[in-house]
C-alpha positions as CSV (number, residue, x, y, z in Angstrom):
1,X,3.5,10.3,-16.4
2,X,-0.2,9.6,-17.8
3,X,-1.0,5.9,-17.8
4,X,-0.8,6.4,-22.0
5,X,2.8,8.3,-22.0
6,X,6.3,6.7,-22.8
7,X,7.9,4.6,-20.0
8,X,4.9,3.6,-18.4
9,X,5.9,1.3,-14.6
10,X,3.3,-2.0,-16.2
11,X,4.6,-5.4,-15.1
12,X,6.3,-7.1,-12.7
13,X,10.1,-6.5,-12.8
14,X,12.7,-8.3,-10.6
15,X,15.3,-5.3,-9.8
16,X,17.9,-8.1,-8.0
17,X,21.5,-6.7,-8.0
18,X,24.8,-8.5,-7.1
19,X,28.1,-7.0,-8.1
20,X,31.2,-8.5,-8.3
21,X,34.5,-6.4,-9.2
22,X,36.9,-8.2,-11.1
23,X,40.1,-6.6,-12.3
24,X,41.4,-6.9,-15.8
25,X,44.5,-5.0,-15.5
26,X,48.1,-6.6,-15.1
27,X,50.0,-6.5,-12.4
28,X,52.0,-2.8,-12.9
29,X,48.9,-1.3,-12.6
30,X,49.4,1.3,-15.2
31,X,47.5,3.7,-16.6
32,X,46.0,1.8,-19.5
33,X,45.4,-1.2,-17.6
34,X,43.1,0.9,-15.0
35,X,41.2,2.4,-17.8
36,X,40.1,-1.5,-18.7
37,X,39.3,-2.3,-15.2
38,X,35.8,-3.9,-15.9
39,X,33.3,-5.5,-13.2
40,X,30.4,-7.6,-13.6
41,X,27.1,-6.2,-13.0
42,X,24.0,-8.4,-12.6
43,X,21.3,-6.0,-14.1
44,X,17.8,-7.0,-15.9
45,X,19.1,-8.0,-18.7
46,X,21.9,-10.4,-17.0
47,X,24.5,-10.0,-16.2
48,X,26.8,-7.7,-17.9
49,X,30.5,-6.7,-17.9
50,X,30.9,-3.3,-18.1
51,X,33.7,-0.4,-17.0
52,X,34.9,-0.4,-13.8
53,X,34.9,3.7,-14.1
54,X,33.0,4.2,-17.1
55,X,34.0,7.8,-18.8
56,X,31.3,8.2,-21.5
57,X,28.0,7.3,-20.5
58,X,24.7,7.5,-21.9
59,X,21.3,7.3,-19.9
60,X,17.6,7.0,-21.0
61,X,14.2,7.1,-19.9
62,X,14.5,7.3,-15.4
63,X,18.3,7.2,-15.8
64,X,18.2,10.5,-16.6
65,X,17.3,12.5,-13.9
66,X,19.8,9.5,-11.9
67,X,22.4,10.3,-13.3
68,X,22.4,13.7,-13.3
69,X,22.3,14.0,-9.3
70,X,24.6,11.6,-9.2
71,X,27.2,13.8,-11.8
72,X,27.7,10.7,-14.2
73,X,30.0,11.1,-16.9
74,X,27.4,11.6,-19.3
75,X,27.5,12.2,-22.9
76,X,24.4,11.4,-24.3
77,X,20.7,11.4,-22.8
78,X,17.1,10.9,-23.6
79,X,15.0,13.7,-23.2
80,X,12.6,14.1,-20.0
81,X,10.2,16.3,-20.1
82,X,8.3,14.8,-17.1
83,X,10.6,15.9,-14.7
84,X,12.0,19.2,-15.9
85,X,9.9,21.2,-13.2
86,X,11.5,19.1,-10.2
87,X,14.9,19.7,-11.7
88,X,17.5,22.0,-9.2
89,X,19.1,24.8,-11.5
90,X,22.3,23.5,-11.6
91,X,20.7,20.1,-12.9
92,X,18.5,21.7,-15.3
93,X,21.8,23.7,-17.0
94,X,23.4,20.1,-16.7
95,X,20.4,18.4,-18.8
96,X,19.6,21.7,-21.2
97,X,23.5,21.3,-22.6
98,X,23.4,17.2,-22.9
99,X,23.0,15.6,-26.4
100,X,19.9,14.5,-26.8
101,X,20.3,10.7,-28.3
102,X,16.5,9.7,-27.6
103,X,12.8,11.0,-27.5
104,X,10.2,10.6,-24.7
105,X,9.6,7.1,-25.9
106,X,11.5,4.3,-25.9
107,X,11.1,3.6,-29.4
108,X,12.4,7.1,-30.1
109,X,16.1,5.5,-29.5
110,X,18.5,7.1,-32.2
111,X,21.0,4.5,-32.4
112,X,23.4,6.8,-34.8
113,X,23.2,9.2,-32.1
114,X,24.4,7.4,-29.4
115,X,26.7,5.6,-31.5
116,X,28.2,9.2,-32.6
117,X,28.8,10.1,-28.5
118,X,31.2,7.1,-28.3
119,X,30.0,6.1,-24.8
120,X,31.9,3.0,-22.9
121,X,28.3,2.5,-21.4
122,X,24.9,2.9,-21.9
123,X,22.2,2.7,-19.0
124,X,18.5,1.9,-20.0
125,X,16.5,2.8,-17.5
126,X,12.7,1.8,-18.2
127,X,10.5,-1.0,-17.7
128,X,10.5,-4.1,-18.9
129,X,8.0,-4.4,-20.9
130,X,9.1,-0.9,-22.5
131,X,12.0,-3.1,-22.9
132,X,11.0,-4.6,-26.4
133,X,11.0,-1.2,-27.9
134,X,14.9,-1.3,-27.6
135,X,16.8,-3.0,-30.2
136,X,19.5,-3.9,-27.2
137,X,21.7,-6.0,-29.3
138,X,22.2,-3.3,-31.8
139,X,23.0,-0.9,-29.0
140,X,25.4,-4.0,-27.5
141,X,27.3,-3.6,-30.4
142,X,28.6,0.3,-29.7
143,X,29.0,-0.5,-26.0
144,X,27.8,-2.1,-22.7
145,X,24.3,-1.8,-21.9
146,X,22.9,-2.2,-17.9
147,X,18.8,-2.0,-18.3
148,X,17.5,-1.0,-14.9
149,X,13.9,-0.3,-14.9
150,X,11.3,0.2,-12.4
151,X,8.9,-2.1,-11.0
152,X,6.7,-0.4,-8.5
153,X,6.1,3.4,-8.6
154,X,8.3,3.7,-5.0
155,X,11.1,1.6,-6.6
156,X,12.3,4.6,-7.2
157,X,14.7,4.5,-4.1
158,X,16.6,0.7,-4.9
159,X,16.4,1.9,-8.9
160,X,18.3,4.7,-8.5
161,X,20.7,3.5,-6.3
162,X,21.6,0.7,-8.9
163,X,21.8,3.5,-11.5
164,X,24.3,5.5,-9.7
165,X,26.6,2.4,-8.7
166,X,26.5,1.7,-12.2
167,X,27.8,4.7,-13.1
168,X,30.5,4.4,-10.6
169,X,28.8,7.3,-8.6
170,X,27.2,6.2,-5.4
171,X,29.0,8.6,-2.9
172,X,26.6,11.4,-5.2
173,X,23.8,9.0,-4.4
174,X,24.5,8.3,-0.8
175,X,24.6,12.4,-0.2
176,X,21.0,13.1,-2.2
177,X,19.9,10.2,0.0
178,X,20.9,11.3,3.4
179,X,19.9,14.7,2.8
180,X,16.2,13.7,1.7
181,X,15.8,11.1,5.0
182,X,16.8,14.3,7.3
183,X,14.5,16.1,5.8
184,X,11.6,13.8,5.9
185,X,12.5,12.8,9.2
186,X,11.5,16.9,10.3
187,X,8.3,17.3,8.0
188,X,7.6,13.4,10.0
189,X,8.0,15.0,13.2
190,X,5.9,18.2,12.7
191,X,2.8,16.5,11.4
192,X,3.2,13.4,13.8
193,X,0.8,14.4,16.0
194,X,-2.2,15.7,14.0
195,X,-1.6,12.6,11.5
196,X,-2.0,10.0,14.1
197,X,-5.3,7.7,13.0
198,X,-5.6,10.1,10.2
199,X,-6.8,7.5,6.7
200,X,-5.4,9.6,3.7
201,X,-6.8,8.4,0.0
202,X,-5.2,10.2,-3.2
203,X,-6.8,11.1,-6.5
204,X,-4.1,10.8,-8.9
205,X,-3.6,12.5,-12.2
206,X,-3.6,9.7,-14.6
207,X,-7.6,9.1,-15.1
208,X,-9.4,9.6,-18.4
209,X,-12.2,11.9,-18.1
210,X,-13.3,10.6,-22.0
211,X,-13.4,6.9,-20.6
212,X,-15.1,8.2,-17.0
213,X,-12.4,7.0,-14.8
214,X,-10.7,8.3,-12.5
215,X,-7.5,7.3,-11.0
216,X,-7.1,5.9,-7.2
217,X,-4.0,5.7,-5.7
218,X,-3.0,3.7,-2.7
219,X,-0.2,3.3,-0.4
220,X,3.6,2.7,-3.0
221,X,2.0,4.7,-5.6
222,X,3.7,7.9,-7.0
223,X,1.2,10.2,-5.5
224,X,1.4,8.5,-1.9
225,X,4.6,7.1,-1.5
226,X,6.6,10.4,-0.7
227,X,4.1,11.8,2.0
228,X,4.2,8.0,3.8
229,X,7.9,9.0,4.6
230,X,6.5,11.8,6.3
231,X,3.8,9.9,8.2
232,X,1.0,10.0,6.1
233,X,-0.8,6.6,6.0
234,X,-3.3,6.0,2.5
235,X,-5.7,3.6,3.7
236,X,-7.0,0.4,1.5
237,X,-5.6,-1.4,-1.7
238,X,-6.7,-2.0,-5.1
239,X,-9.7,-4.9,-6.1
240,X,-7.5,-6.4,-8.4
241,X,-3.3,-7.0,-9.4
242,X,-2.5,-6.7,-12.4
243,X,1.0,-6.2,-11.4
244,X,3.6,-3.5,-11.6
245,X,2.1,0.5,-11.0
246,X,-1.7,-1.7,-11.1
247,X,-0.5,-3.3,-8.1
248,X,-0.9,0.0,-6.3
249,X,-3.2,1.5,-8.2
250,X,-6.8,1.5,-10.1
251,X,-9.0,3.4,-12.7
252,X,-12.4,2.8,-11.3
253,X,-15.3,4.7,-12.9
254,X,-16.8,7.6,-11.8
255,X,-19.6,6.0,-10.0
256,X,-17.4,4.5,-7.8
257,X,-16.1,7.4,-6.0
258,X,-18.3,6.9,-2.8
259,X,-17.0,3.5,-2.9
260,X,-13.5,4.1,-3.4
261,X,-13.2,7.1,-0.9
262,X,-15.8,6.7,1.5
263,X,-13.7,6.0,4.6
264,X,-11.4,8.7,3.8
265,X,-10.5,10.7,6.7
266,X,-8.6,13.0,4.3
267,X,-7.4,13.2,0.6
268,X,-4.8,14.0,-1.4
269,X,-4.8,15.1,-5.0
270,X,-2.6,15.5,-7.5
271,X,-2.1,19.2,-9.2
272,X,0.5,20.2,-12.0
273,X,3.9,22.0,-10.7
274,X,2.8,24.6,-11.5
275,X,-0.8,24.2,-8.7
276,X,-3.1,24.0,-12.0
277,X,-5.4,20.9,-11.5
278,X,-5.2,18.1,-14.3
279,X,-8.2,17.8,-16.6
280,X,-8.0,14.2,-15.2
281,X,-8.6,15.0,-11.6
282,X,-11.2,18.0,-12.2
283,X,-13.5,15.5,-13.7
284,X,-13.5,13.3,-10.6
285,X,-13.6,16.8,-8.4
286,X,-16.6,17.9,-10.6
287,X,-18.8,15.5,-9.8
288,X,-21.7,15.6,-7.5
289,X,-20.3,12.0,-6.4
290,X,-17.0,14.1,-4.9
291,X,-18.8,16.8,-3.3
292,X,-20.8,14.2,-0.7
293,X,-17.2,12.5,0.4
294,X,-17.6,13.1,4.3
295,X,-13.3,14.3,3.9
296,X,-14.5,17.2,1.0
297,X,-17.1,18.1,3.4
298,X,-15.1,18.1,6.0
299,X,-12.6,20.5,4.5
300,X,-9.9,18.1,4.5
301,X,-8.9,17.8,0.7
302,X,-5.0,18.6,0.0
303,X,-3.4,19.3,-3.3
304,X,-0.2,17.7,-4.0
305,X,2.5,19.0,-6.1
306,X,5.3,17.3,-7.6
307,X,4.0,13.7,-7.4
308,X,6.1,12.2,-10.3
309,X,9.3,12.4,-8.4
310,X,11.8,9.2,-8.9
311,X,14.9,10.2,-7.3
312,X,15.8,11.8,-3.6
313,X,17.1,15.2,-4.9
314,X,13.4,15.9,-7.0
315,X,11.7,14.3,-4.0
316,X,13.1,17.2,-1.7
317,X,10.8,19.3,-3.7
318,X,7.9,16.7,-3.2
319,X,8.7,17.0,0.3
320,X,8.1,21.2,0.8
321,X,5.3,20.6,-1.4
322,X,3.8,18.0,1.0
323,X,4.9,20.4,4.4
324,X,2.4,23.2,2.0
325,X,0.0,20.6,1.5
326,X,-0.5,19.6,5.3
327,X,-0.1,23.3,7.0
328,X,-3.6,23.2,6.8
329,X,-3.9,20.5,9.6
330,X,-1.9,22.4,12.0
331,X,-4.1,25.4,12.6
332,X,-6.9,22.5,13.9
């Protein structure tokens, strides 16, 4: 998720949620009537009436991957490359057969698409400011739309839980959710010991080696927020808010490395899925500048796999890829 790709977390989002059912049926209850149950659901964009149990549902942009753990009744999806590699195979075979009804942009919406999949509700899921490259009121006008879009890179958690209740699928939610804390909970308790007073900084993979910047991530961010479940604590905090993912995060220039991770007991990078490091982060690793860092001298420099992860079934890959990460640290 470069800092220049689609979907970009920029901005400050409010992700408040308050949901009141209201039933629209009569009184026998029937079949008909229970199909055009509806509820009112306070999303980003107000709030919204939409299908009690919607049957036909399209998702975009962090929807996606959402709904899919969460076995919507999808019909029609944007694609996501991003987070293909995180995907289980049963997901993946879900997402390969799905009609495609948007790009890897926002403004790649195909609005004859998703009108042609006849959904009863459409979930946006990007940020706000991403927002403007909808035409909502045109996609208003084939069915309900709920835009639920991140804020901060960990908002992950809240984001997709709104997604899923959306939906009408939060028991799927609640099971990817109690699976991933149990899990953490473990990696939390193997590492507990050696990561005691341990200061972690991460390199992440969104600096631009043709401006000279590199990209520092603190605690919240995508690279970091994941391994804090387990223990690990990312010292620090950026110079300067500029709200949403710059809350958490900076692009200082390469000079600034001493600077940035000086008091780093430790660091963690960010490689592909695939372990190949990002042209981004083997500038910053390149340098003179990185070799001198007391943790890189020290030996205590850990690549990090999977670090785009925005729901808890791809986090439990982020998870083993942090336990590979930190095995290191156990052998003293």
């Amino acid at each position: 998720m470069s800092s220049r790709k689609p979907w970009r977390l920029v901005g400050v989002l409010a992700l408040s949620l308050a949901l009141t059912a209201t039933g629209c049926g009569s009184d026998d209850k029937s079949s008909d009537d229970a199909k055009s149950a509806t509820r009112v659901f306070a999303a980003d964009n107000g709030e919204i009436t939409i299908p009690a149990d919607p049957k036909r549902v399209v998702a975009t942009g962090y929807a996606v991957p959402a709904l899919i753990e969460a076995d919507a009744a999808l019909v029609g999806i944007s694609s996501w490359q991003r987070g293909l590699p995180m995907m289980t195979d049963e997901d993946r075979a879900t997402y390969d057969k799905l009609e495609k009804v948007a790009g890897e942009s926002a403004a790649e919406t195909n609005y004859e698409a998703i009108a042609g999949v006849k959904p009863d509700l459409i979930v946006i899921g990007v940020p706000a400011p991403v927002l403007a490259d909808v035409d909502v009121k045109r996609l208003e006008s084939i069915a309900p739309v709920v835009a639920i879009g991140p804020s901060l890179p960990d908002a992950w958690r809240e984001l997709t839980r709104k997604q899923s209740d959306a939906a009408g699928r939060l028991d799927g939610f609640e099971k990817n959710k109690q699976a991933y804390e149990a899990k953490a909970k473990e990696i939390g308790e193997k590492y507990k010991d050696v990561l005691k007073d341990v200061k972690f900084g991460h390199l992440g993979g969104y600096g631009e080696a043709a401006s000279g910047t590199f990209h520092r991530e603190f605690a919240h961010s995508w690279g970091t927020n994941i391994p804090s479940d387990v223990g690990v604590t990312y010292y620090g905090e950026v110079k300067e808010k500029g709200g949403g993912s710059e809350d958490v995060s900076e692009y200082p220039s390469i000079e600034e490395l001493p600077e940035s991770f000086g008091e780093a007991d430790a660091i963690t990078y960010t490689v592909s899925a695939d372990g190949t490091v990002p042209e981004s982060v083997r500038y910053a690793m390149d340098s003179k500048l990185w070799k001198e860092l007391p943790a890189v001298k020290a030996g205590k420099v850990f690549p990090l796999r999977y670090t785009e992860a925005a729901t808890y079934a791809s986090a439990m890959k982020t998870l083993d890829a942090v336990d590979e990460a930190l095995a290191p640290l156990l052998k003293g």
